[in-house]
BAVOBA-313278 format. One record per residue: x, y, z of N, C-alpha, C in turn. Coordinates in steps of 0.2 Angstrom, whole numbers, plus 2048, in hexadecimal, padded with zeros to 3 digits. Layout:
BAVOBA-313278
XYZXYZXYZ;...
This chain:
BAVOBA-313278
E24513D76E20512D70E21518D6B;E2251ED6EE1F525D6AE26524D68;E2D523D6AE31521D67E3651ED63;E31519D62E32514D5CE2D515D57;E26517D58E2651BD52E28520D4F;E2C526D52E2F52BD51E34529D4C;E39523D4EE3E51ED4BE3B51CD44;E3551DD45E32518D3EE3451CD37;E34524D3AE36527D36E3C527D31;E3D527D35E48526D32E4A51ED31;E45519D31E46513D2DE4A513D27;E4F50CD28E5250CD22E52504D21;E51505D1CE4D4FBD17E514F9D12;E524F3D11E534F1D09E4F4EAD0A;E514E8D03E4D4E2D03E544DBD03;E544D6D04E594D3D07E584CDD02;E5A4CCCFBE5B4C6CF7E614C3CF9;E654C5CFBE6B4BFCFCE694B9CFF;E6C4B5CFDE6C4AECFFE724ACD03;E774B0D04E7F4AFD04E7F4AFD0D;E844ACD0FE854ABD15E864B2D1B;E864B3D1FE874B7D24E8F4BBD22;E914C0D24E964C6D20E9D4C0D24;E9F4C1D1FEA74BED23EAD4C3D21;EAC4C9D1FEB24CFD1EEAF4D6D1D;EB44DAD21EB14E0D21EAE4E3D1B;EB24E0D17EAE4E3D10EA64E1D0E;EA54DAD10E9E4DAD0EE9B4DCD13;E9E4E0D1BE984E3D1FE994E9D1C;E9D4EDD1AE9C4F3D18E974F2D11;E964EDD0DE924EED07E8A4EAD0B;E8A4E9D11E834E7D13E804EDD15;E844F0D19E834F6D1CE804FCD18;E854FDD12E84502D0FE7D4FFD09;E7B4F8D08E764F8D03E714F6D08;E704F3D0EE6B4F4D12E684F8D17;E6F4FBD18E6D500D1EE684FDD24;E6B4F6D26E6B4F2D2CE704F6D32;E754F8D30E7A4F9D39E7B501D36;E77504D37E7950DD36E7C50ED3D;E7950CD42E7C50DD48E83507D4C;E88505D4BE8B500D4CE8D503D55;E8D507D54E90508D5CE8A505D60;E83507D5EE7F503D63E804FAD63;E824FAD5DE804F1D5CE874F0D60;E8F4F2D61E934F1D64E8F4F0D6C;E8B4F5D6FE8B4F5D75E854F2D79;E814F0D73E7B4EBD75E814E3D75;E874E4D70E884DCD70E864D8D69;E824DAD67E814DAD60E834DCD57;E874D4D54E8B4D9D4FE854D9D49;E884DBD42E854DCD3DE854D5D3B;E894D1D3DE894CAD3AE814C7D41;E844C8D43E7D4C3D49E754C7D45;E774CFD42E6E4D0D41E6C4CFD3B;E724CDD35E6F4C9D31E6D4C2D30;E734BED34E704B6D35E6B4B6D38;E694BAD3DE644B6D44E5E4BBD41;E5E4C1D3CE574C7D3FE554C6D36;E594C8D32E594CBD2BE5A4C5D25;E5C4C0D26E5D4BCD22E584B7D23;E544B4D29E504B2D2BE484B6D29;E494BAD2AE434BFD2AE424C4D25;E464C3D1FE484CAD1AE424C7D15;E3E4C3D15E3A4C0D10E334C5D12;E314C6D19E2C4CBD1AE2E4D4D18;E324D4D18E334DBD16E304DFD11;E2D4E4D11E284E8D0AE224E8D0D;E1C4E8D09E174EBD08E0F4E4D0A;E0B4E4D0CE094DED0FE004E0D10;DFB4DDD0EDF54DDD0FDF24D7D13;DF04D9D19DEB4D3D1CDE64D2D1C;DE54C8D1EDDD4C9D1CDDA4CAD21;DD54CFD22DD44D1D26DCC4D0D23;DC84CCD21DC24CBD1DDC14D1D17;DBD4D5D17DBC4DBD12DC14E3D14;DC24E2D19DC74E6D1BDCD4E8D18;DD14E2D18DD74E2D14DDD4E8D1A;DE14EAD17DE64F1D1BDEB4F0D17;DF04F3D1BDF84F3D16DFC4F5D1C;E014EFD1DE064EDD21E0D4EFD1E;E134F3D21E174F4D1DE1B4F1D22;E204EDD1FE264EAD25E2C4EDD23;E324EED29E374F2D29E3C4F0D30;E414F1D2AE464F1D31E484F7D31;E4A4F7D3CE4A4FDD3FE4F4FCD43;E574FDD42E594FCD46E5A4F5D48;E5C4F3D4DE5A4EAD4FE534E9D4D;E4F4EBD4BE484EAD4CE454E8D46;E424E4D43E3D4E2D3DE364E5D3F;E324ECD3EE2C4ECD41E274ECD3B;E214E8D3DE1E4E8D37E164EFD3A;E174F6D36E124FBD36E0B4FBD33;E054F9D35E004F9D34DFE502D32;DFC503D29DFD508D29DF750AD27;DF2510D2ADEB512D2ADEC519D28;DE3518D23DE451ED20DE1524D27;DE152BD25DDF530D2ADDA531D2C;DD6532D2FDD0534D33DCB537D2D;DC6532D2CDC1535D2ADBE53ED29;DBE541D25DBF53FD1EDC5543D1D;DC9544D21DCF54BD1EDD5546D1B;DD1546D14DD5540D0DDDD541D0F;DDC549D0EDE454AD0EDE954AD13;DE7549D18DED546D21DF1542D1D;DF7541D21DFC53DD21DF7536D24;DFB531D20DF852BD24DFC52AD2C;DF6525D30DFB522D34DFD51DD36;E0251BD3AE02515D39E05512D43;E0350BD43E03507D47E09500D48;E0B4FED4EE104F9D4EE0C4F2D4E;E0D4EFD4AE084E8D4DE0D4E1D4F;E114E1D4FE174DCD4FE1D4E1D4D;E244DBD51E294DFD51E304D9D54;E344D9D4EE394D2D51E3E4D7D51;E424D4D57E494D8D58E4E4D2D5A;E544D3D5AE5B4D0D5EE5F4D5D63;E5E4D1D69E624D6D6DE694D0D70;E704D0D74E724CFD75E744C5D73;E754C8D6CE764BFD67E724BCD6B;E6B4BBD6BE654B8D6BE614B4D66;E5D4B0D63E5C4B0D61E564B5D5E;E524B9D58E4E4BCD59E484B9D5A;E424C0D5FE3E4C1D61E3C4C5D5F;E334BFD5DE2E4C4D5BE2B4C7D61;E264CBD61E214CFD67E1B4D0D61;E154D0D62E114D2D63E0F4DBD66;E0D4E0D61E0D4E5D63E044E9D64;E004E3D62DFB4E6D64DF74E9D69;DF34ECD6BDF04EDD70DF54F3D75;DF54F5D79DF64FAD80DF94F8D85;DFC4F1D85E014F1D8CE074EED89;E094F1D83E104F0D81E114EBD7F;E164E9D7EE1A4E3D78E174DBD7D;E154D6D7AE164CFD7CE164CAD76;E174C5D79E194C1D75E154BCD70;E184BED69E154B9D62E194B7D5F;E164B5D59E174B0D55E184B2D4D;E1B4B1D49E1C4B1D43E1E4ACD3E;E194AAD39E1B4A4D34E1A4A6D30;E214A2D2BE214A7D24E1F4A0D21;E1A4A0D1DE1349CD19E1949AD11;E1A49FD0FE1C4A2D06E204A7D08;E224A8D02E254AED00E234B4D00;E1D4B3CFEE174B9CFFE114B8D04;E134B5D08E0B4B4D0EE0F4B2D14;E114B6D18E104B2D21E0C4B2D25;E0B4B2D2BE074B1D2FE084B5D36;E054B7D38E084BBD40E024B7D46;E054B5D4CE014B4D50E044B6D59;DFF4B8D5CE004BCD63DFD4B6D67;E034B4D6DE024AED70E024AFD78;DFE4BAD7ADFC4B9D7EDF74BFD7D;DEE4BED7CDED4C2D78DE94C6D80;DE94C3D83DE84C5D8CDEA4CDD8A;DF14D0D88DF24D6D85DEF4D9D83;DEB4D7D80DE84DBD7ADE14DFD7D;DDE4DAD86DD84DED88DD94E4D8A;DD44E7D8EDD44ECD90DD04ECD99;DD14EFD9DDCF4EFDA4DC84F0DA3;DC44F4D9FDBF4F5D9BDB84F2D99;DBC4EBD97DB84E5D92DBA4ECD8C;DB44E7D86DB34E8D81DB04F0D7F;DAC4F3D84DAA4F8D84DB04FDD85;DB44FDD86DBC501D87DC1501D81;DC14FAD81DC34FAD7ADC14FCD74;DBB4FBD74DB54FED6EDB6506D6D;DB750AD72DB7510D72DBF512D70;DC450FD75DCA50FD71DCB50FD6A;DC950BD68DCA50AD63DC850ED5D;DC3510D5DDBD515D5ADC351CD59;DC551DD60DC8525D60DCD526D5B;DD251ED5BDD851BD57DD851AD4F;DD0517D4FDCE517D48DCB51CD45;DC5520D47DC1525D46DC352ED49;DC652BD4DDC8531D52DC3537D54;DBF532D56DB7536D58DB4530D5C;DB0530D62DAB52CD64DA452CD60;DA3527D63D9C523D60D9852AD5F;D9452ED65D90531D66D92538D62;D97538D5ED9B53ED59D9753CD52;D94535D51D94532D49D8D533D4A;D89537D46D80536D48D7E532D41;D80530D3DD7E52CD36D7D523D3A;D77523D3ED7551CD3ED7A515D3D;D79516D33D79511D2ED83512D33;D88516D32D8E517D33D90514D39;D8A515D3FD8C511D45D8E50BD43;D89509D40D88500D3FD8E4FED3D;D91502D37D954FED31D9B4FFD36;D9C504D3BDA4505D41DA2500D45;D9D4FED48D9D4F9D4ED9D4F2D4A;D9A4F3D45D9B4EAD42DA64E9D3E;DA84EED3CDB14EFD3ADB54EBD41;DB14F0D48DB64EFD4FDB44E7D4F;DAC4E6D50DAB4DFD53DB04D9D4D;DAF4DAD47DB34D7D41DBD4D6D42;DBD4DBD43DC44DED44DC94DAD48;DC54DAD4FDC94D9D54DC94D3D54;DC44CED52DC44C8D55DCA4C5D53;DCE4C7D4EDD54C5D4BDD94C4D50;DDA4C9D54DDE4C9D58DE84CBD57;DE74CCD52DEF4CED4FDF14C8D4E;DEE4C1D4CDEE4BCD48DEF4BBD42;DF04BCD3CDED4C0D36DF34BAD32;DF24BCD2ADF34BBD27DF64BFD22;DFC4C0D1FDFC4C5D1AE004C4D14;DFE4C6D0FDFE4C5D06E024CBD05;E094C9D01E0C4CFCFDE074D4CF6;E094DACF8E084E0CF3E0D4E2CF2;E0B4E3CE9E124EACE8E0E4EECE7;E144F5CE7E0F4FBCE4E124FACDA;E0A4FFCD8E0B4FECD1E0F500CCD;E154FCCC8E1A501CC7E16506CC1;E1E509CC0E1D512CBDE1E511CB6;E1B516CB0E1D516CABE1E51ECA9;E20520CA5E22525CA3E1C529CA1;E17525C9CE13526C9AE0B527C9E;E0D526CA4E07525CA9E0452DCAA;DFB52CCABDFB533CABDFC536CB3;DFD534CB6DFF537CBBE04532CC0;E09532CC5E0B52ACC9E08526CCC;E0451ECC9E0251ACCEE0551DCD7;E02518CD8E01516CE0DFE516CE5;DFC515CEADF8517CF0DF551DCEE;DEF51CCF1DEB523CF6DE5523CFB;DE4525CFDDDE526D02DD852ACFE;DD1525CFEDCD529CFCDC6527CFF;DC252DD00DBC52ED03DB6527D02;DB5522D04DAE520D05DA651FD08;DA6524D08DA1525D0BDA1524D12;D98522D15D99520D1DD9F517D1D;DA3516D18DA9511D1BDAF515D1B;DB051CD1DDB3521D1CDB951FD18;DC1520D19DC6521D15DC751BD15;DCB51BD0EDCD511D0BDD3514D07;DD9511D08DDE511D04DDD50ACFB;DDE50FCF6DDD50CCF0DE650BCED;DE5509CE8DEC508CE5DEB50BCDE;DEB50CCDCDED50FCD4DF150ECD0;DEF50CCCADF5507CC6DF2509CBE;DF6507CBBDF4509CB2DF6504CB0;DF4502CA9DF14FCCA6DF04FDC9F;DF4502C9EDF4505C93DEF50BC95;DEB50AC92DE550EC91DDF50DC97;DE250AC9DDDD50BCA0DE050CCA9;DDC50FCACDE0510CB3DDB50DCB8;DDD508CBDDD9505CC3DDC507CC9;DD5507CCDDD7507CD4DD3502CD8;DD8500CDDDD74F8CDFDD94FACE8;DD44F7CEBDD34F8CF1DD74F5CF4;DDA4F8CFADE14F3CFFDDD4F4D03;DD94F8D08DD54F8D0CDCD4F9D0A;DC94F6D0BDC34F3D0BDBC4F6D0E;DBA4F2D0EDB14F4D10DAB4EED0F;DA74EDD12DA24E5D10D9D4E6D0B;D9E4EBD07D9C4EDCFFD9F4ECCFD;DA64EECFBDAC4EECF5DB24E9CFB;DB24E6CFBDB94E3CFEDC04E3CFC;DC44E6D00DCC4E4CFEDCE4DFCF9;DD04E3CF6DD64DFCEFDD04DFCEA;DC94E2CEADC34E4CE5DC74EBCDF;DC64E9CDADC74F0CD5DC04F6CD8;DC14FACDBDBC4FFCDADBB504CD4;DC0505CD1DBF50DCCCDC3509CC6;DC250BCC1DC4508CBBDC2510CB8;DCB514CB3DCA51ACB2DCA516CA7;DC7518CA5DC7517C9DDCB51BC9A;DD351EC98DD5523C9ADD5524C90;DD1521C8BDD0524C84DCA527C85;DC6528C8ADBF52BC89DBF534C8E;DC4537C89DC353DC91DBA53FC8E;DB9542C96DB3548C97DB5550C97;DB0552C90DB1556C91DAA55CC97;DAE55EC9CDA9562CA1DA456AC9E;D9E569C9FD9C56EC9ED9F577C9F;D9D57BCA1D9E580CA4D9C580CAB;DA0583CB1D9E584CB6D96583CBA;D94588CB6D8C587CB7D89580CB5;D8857CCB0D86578CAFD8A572CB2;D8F572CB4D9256ECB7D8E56BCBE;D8A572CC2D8656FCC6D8056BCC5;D8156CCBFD79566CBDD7A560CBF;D7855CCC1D79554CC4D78552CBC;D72553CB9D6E54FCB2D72552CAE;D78557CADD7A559CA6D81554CA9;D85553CADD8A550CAED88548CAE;D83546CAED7E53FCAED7F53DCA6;D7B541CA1D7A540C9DD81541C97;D87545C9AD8E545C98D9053DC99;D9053AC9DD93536C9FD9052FC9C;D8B52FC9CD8552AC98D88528C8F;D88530C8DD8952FC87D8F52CC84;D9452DC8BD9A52AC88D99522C8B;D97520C8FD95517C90D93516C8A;D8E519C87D8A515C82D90515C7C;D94519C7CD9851AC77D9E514C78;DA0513C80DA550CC80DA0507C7F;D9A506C7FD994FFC7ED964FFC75;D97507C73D96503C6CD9E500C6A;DA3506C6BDA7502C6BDAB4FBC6B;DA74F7C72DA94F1C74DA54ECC6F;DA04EBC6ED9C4E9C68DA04E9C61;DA14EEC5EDA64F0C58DAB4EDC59;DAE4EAC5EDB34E8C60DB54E1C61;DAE4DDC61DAE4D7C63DAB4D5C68;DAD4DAC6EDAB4D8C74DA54D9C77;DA24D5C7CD9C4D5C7FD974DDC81;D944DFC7FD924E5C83D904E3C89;D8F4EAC8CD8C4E9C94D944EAC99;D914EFC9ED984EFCA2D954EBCA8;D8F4E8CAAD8D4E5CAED8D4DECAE;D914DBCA8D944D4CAAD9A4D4CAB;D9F4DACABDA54D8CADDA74DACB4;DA44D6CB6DA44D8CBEDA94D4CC2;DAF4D0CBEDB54D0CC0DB94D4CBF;DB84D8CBCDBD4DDCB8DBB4DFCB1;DB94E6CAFDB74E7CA7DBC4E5CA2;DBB4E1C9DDBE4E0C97DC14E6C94;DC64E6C93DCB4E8C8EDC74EAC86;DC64F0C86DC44F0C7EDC84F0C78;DC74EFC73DCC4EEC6DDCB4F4C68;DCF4F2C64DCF4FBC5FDC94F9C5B;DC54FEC5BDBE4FFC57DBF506C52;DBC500C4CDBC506C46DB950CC47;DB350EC4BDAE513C4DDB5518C51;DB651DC4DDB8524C4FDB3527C55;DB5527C5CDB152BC61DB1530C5F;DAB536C63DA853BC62DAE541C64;DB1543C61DB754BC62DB154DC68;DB854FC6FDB6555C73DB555DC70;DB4560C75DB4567C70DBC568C6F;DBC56FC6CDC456EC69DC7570C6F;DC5575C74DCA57AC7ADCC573C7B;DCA56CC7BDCB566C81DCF562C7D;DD1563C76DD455DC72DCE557C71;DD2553C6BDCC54DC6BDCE546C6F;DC9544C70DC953EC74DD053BC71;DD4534C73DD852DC71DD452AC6D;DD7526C6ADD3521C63DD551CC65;DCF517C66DCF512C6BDD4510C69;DD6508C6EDDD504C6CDDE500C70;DE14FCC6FDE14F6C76DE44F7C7B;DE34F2C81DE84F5C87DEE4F3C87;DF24F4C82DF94F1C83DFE4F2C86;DFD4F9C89E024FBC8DE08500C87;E05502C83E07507C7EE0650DC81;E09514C7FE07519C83E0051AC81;DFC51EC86DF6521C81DF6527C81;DEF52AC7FDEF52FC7FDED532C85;DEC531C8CDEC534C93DF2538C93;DF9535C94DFD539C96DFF53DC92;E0053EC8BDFD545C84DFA548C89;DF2546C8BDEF54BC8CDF254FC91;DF554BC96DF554EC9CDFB554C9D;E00555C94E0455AC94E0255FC90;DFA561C90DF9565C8BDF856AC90;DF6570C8DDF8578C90DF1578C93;DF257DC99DEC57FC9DDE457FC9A;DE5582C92DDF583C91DDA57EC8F;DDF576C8FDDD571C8DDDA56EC92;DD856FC97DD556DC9DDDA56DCA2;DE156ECA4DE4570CA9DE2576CAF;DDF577CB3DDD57ACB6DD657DCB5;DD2578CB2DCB579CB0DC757BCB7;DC257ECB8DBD57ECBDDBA578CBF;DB9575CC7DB5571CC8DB0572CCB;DAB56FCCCDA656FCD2DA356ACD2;DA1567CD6D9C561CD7D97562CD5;D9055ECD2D8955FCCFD8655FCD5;D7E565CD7D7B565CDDD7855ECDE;D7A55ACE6D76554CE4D7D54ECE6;D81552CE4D8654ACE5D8954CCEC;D8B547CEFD8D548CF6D94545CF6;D97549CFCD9D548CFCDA0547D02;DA3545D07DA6544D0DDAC54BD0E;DAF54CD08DB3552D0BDB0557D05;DAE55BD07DAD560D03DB3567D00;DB9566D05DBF567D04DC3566CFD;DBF564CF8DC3561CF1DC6566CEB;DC9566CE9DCD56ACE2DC556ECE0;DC8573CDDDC2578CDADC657ACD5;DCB575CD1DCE576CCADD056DCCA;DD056ACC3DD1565CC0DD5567CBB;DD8560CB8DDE55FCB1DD855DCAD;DD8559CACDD0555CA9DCD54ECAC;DC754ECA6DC3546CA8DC4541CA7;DC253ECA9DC1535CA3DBC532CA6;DB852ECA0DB252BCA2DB5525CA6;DB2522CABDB451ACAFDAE518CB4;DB0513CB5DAA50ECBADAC50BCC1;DA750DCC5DA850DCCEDA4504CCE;DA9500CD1DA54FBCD3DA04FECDA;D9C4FACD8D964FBCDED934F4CE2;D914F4CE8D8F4EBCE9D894EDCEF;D864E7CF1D824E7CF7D864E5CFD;D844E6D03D874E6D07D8A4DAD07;D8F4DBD08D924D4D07D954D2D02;D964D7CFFD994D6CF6D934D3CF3;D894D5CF2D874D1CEFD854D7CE8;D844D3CE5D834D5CDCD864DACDC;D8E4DBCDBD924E0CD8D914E0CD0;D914E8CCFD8F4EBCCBD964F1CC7;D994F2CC2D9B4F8CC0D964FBCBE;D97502CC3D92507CC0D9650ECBC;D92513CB7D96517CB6D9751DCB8;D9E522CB9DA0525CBCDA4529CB7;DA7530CB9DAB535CB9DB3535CBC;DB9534CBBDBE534CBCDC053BCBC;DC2540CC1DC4545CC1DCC545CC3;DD2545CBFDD8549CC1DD9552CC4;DDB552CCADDC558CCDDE255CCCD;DE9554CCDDF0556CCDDF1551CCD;DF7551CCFDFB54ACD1DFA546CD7;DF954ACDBDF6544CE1DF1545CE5;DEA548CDFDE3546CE0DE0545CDA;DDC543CDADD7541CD6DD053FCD8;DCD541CD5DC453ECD9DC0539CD3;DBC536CD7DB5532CD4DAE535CD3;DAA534CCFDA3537CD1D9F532CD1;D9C52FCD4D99527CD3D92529CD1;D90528CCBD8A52CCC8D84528CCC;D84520CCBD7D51FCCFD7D520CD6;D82520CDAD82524CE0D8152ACE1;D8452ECDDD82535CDFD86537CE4;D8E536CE4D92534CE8D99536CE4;D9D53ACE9DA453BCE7DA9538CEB;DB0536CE8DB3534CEDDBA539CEC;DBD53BCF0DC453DCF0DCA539CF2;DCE539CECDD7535CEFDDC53ACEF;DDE539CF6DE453CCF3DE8538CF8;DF3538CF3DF7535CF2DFA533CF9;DFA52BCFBE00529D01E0652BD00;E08532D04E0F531D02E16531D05;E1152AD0AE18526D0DE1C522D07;E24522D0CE2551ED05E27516D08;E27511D03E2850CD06E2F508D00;E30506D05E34501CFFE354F9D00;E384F8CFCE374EFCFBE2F4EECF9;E2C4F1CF6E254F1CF4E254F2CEB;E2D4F1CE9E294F3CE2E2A4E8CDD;E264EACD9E244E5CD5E2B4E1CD3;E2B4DACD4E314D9CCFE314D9CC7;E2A4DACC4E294DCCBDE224DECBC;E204E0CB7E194E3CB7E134DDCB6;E164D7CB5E124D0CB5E0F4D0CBD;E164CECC0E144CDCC7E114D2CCB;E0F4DACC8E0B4DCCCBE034DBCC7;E024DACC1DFC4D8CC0DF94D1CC5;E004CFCC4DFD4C5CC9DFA4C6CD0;DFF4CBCD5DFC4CFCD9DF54D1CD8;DF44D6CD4DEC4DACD5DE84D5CD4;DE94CECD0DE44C6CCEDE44C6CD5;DE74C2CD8DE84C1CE0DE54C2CE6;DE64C8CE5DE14CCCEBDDA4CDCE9;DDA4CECE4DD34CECDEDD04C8CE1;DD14C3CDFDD04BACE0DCD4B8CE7;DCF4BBCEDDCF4BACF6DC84BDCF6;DC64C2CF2DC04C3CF6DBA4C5CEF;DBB4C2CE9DB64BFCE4DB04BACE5;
C-alpha cells in the first residue's frame, strides 16, 4: 500500500475525449502516449502481457468519463475524490485536509477504489476501503458527471475489535489524536456523531463532478482550494472563485451547520477596510463598529439601486448589487479610495488595482486579531495586503435558519487569507491546496457557475 501511494505521486493523467476506436498504428500509439501518458512504462506492459491497445479498449475508454475532480454525497459532509490513472491502474484518492488545526500541512490523501487490467482481462474494480486490503466492488457510471461506487464484501471493512476499534482507528486517521486528547465536551459529540454518520456508507457512495474555478488575469489573487480552520468542526476544504466584483467560498467539505456545496464567505471586493492602528486594532468594538458602518453603507447602496435591503433574506445567496449614484465614503489616503460601485459583470475591478499598489498602501500592513476573538491556530500572518468588507453564512445545527452575517475578509498573500466572523467572535484561516490536479478545469465559465448551483441545490 505505502507503495502505491508513493506512486501517487508521479501520476500522470489526461482527460480522454476521443470517441475513436482502439490505436491501430504506431503512430497514434506514440500520439496516445505522449498526450496521455497511459504506457510511460511499455516494458512493463510487454511483460505483464498487456498492450497500449488492450488499456485503452478494456481500462481508459470505458472508464475515462470518471477521471478528474469529484464530490460525494456523504450528507453534510461532502469530501473531494480526485480519480487518476496510475500505471495500469485507475485509482480514485479520497483527499483530506491535515490534522486539526495545522491549516498549513500538506493534505492527505486515501485509496478508496481502484480498477486495473492485468494479463488481457477484462478490468477490475476492488474496493479499497478498510485494513485487509483490496476486495472486491462495483462501479456504475449513472451520467457523465455522477457515478456510483459500491463494495460487494464490506465483511472487509470490520475490525477484530467491533466498532469500538474502529472508532478509535479511525479518530487517529482523521484527528490524529484519541478521544481522551479532545477535553471540548460539545467537540466530542460532533467527532462521534461524523464516525457514526460516515461510516454507515460503507464506500457506497455517490459522486457529482466539480471543477476548479477558472483563472482571470484580473483576479486578486488565484482561485482554488484551501483548507480553512472551523472551529470545534476543525479543518474543511473551501473552494475560491471570483465573480466580477465579488469573491465566494463554497464548501466541498461540510459540517451539520453549514453543509457541503453551502456558500460560506462571500468577499465584497468594492468595499475595502480601512484597519485602524495596531493598538486599536485590538479592540473588538472599534473593528465592530469599522465594519457595521460599511454594511449600513451596502445596504444603502442596494436600496439606491433598486434592490431589496437586508442581507438576511438572501440566504440563497446575496444579490448582486447594481451601480448606485451614492459615491461611497473615500478610505484614508495611505490606503487609496474604495471602487465605485458597479455590477458584477465580470469586468475588471478595482481589487486587483488594488492589490498592485506599493507597500505603503496596505501591503505589508500590521495584523493582530481584536482581544476576544478566538482562533484554532493562533499561528496566523502578523502582516496583511488589505481588507474587504464580506459576510460568513451562519446556521443552527441541521442547516436550520441560515443567516449571512457580517464579517472582515483579510488577504495575507497569495495562499492565505483569513475571515473574522463578527457575531461569532471567531477567526478562520485558509491556506492554499497545493496539490495539483488535473482534468478538473471547467469546460467554460458557464459550466462552472452550473456546477457551484448544483451542489448549492443537494443540500438547500
Amino acid at each position: 500500500m505505502l507503495s502505491e501511494i508513493n506512486s501517487h505521486q508521479r501520476t500522470s493523467t489526461a482527460w480522454f475525449h476521443s470517441e475513436e476506436a482502439p490505436w491501430s498504428s504506431q503512430k497514434q500509439r506514440d500520439r496516445k502516449q505522449d498526450e496521455y501518458g497511459v504506457c510511460e512504462n511499455l516494458r512493463k506492459l510487454e511483460i505483464t502481457g498487456v498492450s497500449c491497445r488492450d488499456v485503452y479498449a478494456k481500462l481508459l475508454h470505458r472508464y475515462r468519463h470518471i477521471l478528474g475532480l469529484w464530490q460525494p454525497d456523504i450528507g453534510p459532509y461532502g469530501g473531494l475524490l480526485n480519480v487518476v490513472v496510475d500505471g495500469l491502474f485507475i485509482i480514485g484518492w479520497m483527499y483530506l485536509p491535515p490534522h486539526d488545526p495545522h491549516v498549513d500541512d500538506p493534505m492527505r490523501f486515501k485509496p478508496l477504489f481502484r480498477i486495473h487490467l492485468m494479463e488481457r482481462k477484462a478490468a477490475t474494480v476492488e474496493c479499497m476501503y478498510g485494513h485487509k486490503g483490496p476486495h472486491h466492488g462495483h462501479i456504475q457510471i449513472v451520467k457523465k458527471d455522477e457515478f456510483s461506487t459500491k463494495c460487494n464484501q464490506t465483511d472487509h471493512h470490520r475490525m477484530s475489535g467491533g466498532r469500538q476499534e474502529e472508532f478509535r482507528t479511525w479518530l487517529r486517521e482523521e484527528w490524529g489524536r484519541t478521544l481522551e486528547d479532545i477535553f471540548h465536551e460539545h467537540m466530542q459529540e460532533l467527532i462521534l456523531m461524523k464516525f457514526i454518520y460516515t461510516s454507515q456508507y460503507d464506500n457506497c457512495l455517490t459522486y457529482r463532478r466539480i471543477y476548479l474555478p477558472p483563472s482571470r488575469p484580473d483576479d486578486l489573487i488565484k482561485p482554488g482550494l484551501f483548507k480553512g480552520t472551523y472551529g470545534s468542526h476543525g479543518l474543511e476544504i473551501v473552494m475560491l472563485s471570483f465573480h466580477g466584483r465579488r469573491a465566494r467560498g463554497t464548501k466541498i467539505t461540510g459540517d451539520p451547520n453549514i453543509p457541503a456545496g453551502q456558500q460560506t464567505v462571500e468577499i465584497d471586493l468594492r468595499h475595502r477596510i480601512q484597519l485602524p492602528d495596531l493598538e486599536n486594532q485590538r479592540n473588538f468594538n472599534e473593528l465592530s463598529r469599522l465594519v457595521l458602518e460599511v454594511r449600513e453603507r451596502v445596504r444603502q447602496e442596494q436600496q439606491e439601486g433598486g434592490h431589496e435591503a437586508g442581507e438576511g433574506r438572501s440566504r440563497q445567496g446575496p444579490r448582486e448589487s447594481q451601480p448606485s449614484p451614492a459615491q461611497p465614503r473615500a478610505e484614508a489616503p495611505s490606503r487609496g479610495p474604495d471602487g465605485t460601485p458597479g455590477e458584477d459583470s465580470g469586468e475588471p475591478g478595482d481589487a486587483s488595482a488594488a492589490a498592485e499598489q506599493p507597500a505603503q498602501c496596505g501591503q505589508g500592513q500590521p495584523f493582530v486579531l481584536p482581544v476576544g476573538v478566538s482562533s484554532r491556530n493562533e499561528d496566523y500572518p502578523r502582516t496583511c495586503r488589505m481588507c474587504f468588507y464580506g459576510t460568513g453564512l451562519i446556521a443552527g445545527h441541521g442547516f436550520t435558519s441560515p443567516e449571512r452575517t457580517p464579517g472582515v475578509f483579510i488577504l495575507f498573500d497569495e495562499d492565505r487569507f483569513g475571515f473574522v466572523w463578527l457575531e461569532l467572535k471567531s477567526f478562520s484561516l485558509y491556506s492554499r491546496v497545493q496539490a495539483t490536479f488535473r482534468n478538473a478545469d471547467a469546460p467554460s465559465p458557464q459550466a462552472f457557475d452550473e456546477m457551484l448551483k448544483n451542489i448549492q441545490s443537494l443540500t438547500s
